[in-house]
Backbone as a chain_set.jsonl record, in Angstrom:
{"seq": "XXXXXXXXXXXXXXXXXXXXXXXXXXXXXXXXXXXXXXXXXXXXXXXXXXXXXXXXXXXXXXXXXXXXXXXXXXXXXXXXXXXXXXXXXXXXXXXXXXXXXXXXXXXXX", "coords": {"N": [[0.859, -1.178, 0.0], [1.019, 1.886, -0.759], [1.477, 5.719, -0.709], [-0.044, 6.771, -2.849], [-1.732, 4.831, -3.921], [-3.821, 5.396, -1.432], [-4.635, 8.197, -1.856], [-5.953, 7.607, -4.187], [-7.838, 5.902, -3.472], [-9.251, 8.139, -1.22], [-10.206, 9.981, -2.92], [-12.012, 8.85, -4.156], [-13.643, 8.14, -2.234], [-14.246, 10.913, -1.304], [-15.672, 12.342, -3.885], [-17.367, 10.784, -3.866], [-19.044, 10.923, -1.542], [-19.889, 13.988, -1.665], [-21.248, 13.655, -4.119], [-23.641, 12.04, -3.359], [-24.267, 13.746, -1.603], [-24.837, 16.295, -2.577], [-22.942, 18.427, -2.006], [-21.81, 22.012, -2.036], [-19.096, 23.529, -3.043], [-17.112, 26.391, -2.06], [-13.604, 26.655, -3.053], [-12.393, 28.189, -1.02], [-13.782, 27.452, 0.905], [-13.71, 24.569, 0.936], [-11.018, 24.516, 2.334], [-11.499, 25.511, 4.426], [-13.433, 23.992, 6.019], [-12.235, 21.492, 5.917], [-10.375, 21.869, 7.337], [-10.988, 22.673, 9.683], [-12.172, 20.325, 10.768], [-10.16, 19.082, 10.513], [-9.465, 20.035, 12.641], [-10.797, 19.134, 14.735], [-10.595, 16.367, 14.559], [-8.347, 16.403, 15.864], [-8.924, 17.024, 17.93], [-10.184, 14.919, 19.062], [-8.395, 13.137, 19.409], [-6.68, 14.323, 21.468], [-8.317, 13.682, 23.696], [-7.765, 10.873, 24.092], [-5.747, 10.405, 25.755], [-3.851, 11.143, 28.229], [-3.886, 14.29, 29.333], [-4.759, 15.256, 31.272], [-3.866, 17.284, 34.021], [-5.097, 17.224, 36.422], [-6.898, 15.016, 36.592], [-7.597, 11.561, 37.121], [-5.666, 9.178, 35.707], [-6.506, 7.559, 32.69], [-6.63, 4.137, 31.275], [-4.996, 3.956, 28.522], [-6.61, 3.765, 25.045], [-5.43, 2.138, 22.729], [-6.291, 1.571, 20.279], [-8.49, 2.717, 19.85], [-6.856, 5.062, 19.744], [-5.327, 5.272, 17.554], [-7.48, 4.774, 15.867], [-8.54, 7.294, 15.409], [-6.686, 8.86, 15.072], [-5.986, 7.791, 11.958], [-8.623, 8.749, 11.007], [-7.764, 11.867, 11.035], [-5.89, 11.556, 9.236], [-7.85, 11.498, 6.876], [-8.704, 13.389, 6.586], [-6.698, 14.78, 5.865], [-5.836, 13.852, 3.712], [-7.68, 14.538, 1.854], [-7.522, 17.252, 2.52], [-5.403, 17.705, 1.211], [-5.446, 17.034, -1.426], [-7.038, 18.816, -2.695], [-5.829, 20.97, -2.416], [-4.145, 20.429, -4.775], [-1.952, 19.23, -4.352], [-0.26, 16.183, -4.591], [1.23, 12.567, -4.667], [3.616, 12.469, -5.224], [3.932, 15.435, -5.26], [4.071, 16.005, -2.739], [6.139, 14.358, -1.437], [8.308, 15.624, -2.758], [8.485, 18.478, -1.994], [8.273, 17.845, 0.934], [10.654, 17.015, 1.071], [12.247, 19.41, 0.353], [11.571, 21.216, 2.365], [12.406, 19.379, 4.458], [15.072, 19.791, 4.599], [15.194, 22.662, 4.972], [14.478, 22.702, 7.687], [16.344, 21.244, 9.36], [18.125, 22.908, 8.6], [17.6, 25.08, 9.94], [17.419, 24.392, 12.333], [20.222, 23.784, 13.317], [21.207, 26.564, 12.649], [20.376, 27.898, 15.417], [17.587, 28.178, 15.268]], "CA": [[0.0, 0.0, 0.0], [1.484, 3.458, -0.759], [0.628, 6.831, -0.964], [-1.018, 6.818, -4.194], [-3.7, 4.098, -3.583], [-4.665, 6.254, -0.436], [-4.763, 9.34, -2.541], [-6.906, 7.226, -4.861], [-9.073, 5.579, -2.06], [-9.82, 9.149, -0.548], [-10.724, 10.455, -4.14], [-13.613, 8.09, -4.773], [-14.766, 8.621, -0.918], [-14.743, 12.759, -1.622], [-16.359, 12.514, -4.713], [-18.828, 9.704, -3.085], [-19.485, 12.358, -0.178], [-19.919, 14.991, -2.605], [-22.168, 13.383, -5.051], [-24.626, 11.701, -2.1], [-25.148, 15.037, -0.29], [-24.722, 17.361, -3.589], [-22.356, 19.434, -1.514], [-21.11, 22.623, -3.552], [-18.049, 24.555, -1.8], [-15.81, 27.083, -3.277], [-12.308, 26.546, -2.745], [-11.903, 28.607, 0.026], [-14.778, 26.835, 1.783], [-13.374, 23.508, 1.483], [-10.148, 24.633, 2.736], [-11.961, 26.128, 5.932], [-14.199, 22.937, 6.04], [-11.035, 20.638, 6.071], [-8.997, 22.499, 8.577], [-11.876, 22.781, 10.951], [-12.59, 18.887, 10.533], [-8.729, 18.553, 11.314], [-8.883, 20.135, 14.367], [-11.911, 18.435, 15.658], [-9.948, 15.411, 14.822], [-6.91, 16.385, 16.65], [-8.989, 17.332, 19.956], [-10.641, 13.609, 19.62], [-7.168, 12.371, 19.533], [-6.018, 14.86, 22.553], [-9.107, 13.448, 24.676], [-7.669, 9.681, 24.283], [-4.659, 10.122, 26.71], [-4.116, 12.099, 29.654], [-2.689, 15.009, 29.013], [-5.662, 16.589, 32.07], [-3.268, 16.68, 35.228], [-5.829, 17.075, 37.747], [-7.507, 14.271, 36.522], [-6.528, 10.462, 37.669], [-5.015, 8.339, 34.491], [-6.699, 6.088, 32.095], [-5.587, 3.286, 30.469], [-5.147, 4.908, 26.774], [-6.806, 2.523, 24.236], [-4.467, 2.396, 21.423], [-7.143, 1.16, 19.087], [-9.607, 4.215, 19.647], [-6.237, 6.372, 19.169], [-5.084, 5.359, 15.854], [-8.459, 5.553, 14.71], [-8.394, 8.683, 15.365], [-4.877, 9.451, 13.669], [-6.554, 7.945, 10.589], [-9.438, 9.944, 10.629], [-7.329, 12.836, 10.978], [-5.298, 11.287, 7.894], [-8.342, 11.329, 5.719], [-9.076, 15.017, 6.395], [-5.346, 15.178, 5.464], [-5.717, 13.581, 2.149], [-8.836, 15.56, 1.118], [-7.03, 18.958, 2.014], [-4.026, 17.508, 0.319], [-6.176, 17.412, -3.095], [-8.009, 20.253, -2.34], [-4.88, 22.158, -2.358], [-3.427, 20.608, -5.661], [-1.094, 18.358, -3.866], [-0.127, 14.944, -5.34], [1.832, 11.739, -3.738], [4.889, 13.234, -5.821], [4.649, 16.754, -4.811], [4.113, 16.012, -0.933], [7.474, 14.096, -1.524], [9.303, 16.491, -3.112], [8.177, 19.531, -1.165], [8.914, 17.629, 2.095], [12.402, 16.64, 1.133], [12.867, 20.519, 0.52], [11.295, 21.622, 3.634], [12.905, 18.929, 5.607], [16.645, 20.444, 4.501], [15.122, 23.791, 5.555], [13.735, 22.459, 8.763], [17.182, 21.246, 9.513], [19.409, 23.981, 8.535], [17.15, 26.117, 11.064], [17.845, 23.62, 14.047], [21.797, 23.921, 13.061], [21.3, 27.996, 13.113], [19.992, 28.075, 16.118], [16.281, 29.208, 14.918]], "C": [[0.899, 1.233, 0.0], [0.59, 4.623, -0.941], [-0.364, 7.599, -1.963], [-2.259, 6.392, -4.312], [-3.947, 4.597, -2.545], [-5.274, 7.202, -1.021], [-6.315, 9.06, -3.587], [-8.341, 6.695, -3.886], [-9.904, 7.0, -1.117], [-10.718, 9.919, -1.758], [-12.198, 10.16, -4.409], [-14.372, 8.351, -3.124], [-15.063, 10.32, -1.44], [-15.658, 12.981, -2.491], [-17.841, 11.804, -4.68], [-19.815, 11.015, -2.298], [-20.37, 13.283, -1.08], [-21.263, 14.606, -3.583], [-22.965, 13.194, -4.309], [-24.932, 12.858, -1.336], [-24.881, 15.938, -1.021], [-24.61, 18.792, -2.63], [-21.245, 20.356, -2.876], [-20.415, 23.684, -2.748], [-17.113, 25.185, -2.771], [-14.319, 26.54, -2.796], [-12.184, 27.043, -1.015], [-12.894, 28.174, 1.093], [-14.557, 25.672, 1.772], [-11.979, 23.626, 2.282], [-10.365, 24.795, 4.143], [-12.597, 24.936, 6.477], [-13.612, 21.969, 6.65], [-10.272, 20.736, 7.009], [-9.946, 22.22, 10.137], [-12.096, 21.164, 11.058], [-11.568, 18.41, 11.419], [-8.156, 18.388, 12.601], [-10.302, 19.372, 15.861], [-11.11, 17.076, 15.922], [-8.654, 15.585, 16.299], [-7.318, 16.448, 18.265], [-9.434, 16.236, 20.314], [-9.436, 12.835, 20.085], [-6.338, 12.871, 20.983], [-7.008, 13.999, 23.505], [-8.911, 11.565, 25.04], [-6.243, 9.464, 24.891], [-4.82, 11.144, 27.391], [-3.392, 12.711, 29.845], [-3.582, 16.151, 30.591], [-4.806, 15.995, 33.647], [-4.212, 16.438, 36.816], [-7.333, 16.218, 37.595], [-7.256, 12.361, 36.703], [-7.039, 9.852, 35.912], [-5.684, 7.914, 34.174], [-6.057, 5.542, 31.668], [-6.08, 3.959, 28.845], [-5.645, 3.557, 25.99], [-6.303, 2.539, 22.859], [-5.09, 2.033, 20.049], [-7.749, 2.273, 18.341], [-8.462, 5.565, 19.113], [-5.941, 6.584, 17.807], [-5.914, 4.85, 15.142], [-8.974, 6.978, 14.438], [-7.837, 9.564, 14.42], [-5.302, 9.444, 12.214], [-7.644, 8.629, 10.353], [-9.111, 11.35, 10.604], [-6.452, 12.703, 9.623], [-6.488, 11.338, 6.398], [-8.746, 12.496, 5.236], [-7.817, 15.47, 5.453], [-5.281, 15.127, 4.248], [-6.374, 14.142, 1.36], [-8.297, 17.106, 1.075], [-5.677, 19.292, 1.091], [-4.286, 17.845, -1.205], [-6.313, 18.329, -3.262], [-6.824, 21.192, -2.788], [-3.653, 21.851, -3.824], [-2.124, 19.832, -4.876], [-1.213, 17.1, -4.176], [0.68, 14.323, -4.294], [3.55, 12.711, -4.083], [5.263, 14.675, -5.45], [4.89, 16.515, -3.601], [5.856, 15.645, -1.696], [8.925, 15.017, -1.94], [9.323, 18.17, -2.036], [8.244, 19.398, 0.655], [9.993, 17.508, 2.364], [12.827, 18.137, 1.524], [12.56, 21.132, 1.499], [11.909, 20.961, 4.958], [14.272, 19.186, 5.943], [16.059, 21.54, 5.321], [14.916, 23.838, 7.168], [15.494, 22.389, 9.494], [18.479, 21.915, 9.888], [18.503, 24.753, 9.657], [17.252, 25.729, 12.096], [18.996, 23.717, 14.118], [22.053, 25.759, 13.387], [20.924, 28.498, 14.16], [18.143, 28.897, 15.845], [15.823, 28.453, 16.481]], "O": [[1.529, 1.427, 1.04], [-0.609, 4.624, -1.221], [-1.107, 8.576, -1.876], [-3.335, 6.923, -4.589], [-5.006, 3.996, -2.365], [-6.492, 7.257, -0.85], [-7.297, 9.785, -3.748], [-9.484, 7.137, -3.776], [-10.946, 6.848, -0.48], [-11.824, 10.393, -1.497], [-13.16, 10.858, -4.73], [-15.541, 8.713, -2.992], [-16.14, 10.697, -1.903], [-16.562, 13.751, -2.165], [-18.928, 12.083, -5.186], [-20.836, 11.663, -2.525], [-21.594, 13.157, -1.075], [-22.207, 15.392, -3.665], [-23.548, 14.268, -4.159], [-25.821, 12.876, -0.484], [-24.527, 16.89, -0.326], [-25.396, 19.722, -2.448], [-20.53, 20.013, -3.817], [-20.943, 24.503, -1.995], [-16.564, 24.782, -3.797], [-14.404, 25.797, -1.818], [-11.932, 26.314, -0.057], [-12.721, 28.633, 2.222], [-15.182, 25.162, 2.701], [-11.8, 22.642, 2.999], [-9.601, 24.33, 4.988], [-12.268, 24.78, 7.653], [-14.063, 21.47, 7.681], [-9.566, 19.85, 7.49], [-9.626, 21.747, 11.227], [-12.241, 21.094, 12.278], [-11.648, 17.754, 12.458], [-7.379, 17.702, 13.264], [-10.484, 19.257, 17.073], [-10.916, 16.635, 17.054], [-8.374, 14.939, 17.309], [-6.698, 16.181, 19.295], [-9.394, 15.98, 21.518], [-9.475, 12.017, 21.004], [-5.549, 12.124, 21.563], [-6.296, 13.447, 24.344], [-9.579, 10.974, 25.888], [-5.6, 8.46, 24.583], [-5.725, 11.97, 27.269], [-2.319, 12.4, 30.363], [-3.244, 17.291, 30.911], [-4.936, 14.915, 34.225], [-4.021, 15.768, 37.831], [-8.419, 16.471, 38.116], [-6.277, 12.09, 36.008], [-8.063, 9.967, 35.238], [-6.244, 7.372, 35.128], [-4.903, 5.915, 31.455], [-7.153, 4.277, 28.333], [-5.17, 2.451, 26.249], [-6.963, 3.035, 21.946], [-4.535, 2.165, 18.958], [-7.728, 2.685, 17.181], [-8.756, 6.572, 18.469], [-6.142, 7.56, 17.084], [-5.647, 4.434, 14.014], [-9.6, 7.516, 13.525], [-8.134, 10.406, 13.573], [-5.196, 10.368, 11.408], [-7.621, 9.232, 9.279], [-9.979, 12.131, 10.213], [-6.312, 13.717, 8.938], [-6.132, 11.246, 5.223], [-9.059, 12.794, 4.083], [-7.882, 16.29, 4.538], [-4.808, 16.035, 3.564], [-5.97, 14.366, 0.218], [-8.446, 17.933, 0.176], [-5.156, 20.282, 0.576], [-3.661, 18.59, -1.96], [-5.649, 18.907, -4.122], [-7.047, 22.143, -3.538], [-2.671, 22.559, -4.048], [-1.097, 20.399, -5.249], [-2.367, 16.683, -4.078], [0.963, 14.923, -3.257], [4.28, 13.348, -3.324], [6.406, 15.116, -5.333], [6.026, 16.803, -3.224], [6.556, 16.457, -2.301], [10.088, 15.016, -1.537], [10.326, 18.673, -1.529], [8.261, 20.326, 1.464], [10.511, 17.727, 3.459], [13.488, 18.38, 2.534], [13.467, 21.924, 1.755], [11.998, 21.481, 6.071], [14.762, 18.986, 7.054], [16.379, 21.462, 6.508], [15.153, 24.851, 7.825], [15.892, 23.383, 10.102], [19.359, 21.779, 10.738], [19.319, 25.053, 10.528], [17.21, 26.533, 13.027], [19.26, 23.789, 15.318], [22.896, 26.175, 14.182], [21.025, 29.725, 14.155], [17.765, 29.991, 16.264], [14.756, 28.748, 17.019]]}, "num_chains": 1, "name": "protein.A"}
């Protein structure tokens, strides 16, 4: 499985979505749509460990978390499209961001 057949597997869900609830968004309304989705995800994913100190521990259920992660990965892949992003650009545009990322931990950023 690589990043391509995901890319493709999220495609036919979006366009599924999309067709079944003849949703019609401009650009800048799926972008807002997507982000906000993301961060709903991210607070389901904060609420499955115990990050609340004045609250006593659970046991984390590692099942419920990285379904989480992937539902935060599918928002990912839809704003990935959305934005004109391919398996090939991510790749290339991370390599060059991950030099930059780098050289700014070496300069003291």
């Amino acid at each position: 499985m690589n990043l391509l057949k995901l890319f493709e597997m999220q495609r036919q869900l979006d366009e599924r979505i999309i067709k079944e609830r003849n949703v019609n968004k401009t650009f800048d309304e799926w972008v807002i749509g997507l982000t906000i989705a993301m961060e709903s995800e991210i607070d389901e994913i904060r609420r499955e460990v115990n990050w609340k100190w004045w609250k006593q521990n659970k046991e984390i259920d590692m099942d419920k978390l990285q379904e989480e992660v992937i539902d935060l990965w599918h928002f990912l892949l839809s704003l990935s499209r959305t934005v004109g992003l391919t398996p090939e650009t991510i790749y290339e545009k991370y390599m060059q961001k991950n030099v930059k990322n780098h050289a700014r931990q070496a300069n003291g950023y």
